[in-house]
N, C-alpha and C positions, 0 to 999 in steps of 0.2 A: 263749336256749335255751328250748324248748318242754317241759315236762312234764307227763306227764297219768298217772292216777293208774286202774288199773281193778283194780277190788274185788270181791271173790266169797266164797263159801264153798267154790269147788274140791275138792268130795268126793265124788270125786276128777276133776282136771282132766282135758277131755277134747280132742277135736280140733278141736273146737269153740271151744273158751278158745285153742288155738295158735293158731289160725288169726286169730281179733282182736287177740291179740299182736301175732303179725306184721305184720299190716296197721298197727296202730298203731304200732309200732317203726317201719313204714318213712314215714311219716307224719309223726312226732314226734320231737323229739331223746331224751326219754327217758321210760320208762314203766316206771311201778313196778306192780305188781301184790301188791297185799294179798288173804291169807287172814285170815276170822273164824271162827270157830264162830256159826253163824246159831242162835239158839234156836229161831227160827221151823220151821228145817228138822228139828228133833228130834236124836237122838244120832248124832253122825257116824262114819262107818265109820273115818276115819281121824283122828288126835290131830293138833293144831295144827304142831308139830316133822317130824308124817308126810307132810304136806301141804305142809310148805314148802322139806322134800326134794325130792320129787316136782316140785312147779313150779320150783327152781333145774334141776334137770333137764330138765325140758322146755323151757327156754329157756335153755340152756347158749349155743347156738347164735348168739344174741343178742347182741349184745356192747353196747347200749342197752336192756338191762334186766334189771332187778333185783328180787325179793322181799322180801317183809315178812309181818310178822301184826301182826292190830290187835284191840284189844278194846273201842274205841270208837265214836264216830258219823265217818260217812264221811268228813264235807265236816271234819272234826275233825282226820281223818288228812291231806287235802287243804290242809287249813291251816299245819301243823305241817308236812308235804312241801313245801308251797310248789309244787304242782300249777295248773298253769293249768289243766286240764281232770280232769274225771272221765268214762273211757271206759268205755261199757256196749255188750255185744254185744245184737244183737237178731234173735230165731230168725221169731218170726211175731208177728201182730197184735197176740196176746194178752200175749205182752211187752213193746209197745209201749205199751200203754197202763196198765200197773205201772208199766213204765220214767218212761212220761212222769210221772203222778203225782210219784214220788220223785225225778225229777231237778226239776220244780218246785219242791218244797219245800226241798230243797235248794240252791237258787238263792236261796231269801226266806231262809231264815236265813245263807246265807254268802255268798254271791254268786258262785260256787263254780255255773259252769255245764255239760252235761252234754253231751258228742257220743256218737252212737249210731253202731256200725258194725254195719251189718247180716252176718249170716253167708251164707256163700254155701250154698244150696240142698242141695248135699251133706252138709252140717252140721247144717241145720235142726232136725233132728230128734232130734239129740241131747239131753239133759238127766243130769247126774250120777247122780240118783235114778235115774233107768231104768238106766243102766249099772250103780250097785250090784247093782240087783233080778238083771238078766239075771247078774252076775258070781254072786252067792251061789246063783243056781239052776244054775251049771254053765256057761251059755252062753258062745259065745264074743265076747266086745267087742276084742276086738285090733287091729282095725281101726277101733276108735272112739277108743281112745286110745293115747298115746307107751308106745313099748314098755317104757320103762321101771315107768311105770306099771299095763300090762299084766301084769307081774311081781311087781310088788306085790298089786297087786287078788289074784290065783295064789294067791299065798303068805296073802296075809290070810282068805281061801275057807276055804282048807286048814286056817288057825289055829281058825279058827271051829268048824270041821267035826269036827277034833277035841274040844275041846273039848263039844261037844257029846256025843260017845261016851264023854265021862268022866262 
């Protein structure tokens, strides 16, 4: 059995993250998909617990995969999983050559190697941060992510929104 292990900060997951899912589910015998809180990425719209609703959701559909959170180092989680692979999606150049970097290094300390599924062209373009920005200015992303999520992001808007008027 083949497991492969694809890791993100998913804030919040878009159609982009299904779509690599799915090519890896069909791929792979099983794929776990880990949520972190990236410090790097700053304060996330959504809490660990929020996010890993939302991705059991979006991969309901899946019957070869499953969710997690981790608050560790990757190949850490990969280890502990017992992952033969760690799957990274990849949109354009400039993620490939991040990507490559850290799936190297990650290969020297654990040996713990990296396959890349590129996104198909429709996708590209996507990035979570831009879907917050467009979500909290109003716009509409509905068609960039699972409606479920769609719903949320709505209702999280609106939380804010008020709040703000108090």
């Amino acid at each position: 059995m083949t497991k492969v292990l694809y890791p993100g900060s998913f804030d919040p997951v878009h159609n982009g993250h299904v779509e690599i899912v799915e090519t890896a589910s069909s791929l792979f015998d099983h794929v776990v998909v880990a949520t972190i809180r990236n410090p790097q990425k700053g304060r996330g719209l959504f809490d660990l617990d929020e996010r890993m609703a939302m991705l059991e959701e979006s991969f309901a559909h899946l019957s070869n995969v499953s969710v997690t959170l981790f608050s560790s180092l990757v190949v850490d989680l990969a280890t502990e999983l017992e992952a033969d692979f760690i799957v990274k999606g990849l949109r354009a150049v400039s993620d490939f050559e991040n990507e490559l970097q850290m799936a190297q290094m990650n290969n020297e300390v654990s040996g713990v190697h990296t396959l890349f599924i590129p996104s198909a062209s429709k996708y590209s373009f996507l990035a979570s941060k831009l879907i917050r920005e467009i979500a909290v200015f109003g716009g509409d992303v509905s068609g960039m992510v699972p409606p479920s999520v769609a719903s949320r992001l709505a209702e999280r808007v609106r939380e804010t929104n008020e709040e703000k008027k108090s």
